[in-house]
C-alpha positions as CSV (number, residue, x, y, z in Angstrom):
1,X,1.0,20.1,-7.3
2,X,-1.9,17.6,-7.9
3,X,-2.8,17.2,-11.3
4,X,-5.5,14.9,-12.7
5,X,-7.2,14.2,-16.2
6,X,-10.4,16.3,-15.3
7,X,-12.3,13.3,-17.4
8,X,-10.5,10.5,-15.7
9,X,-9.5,11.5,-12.5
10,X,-6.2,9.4,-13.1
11,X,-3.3,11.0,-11.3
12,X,-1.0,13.2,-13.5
13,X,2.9,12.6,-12.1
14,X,4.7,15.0,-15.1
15,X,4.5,18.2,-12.5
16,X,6.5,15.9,-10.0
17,X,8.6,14.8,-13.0
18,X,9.6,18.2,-14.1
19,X,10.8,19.2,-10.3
20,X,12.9,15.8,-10.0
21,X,16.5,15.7,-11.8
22,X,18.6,12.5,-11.0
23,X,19.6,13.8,-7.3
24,X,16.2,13.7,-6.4
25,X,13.0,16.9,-6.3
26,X,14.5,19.8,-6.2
27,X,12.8,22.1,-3.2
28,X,11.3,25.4,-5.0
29,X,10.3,26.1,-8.4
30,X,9.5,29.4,-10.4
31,X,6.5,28.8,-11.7
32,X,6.9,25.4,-13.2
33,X,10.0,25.7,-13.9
34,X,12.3,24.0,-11.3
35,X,14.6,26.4,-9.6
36,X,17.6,24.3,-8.3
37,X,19.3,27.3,-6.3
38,X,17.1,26.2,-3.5
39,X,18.6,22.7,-3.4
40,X,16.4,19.6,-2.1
41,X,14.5,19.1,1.0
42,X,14.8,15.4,2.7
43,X,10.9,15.5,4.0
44,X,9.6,16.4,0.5
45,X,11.7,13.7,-1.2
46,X,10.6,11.0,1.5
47,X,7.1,12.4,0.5
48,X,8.0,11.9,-3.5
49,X,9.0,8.1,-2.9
50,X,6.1,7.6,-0.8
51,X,4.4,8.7,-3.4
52,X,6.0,7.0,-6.1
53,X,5.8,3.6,-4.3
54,X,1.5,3.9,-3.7
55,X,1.5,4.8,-7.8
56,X,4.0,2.0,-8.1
57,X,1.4,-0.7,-6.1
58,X,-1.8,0.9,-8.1
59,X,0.0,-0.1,-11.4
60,X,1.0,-3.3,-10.1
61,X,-2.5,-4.1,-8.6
62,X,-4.2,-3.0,-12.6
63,X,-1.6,-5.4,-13.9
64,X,0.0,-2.8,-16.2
65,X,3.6,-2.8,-17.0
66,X,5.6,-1.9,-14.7
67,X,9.2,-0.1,-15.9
């Protein structure tokens, strides 16, 4: 689910955004379209705020805004 600006390399988060609704990353998608029949799975959230933290400290660390 990786994506990055092929002339950047900066980390692309809208493919974890589109998977996430306000419960938290729902587990299975078809295609890239989430499928929430599946439900969530706990060790792929805790990897999503891990996640989400590290991007939250590299934005911190370049000084830019941080919503």
């Amino acid at each position: 689910m990786r994506q990055t600006d092929a002339a950047s390399g900066v980390y692309r988060a809208d493919a974890l955004l589109a998977l996430t609704d306000d419960t938290g990353l729902i587990q299975h998608s078809k295609y890239s379209l989430p499928d929430p029949q599946h439900g969530y799975s706990a060790d792929d959230n805790a990897r999503a705020l891990l996640l989400a933290a590290e991007l939250y400290a590299r934005r911190k660390e370049a000084g830019r805004a941080v919503p």
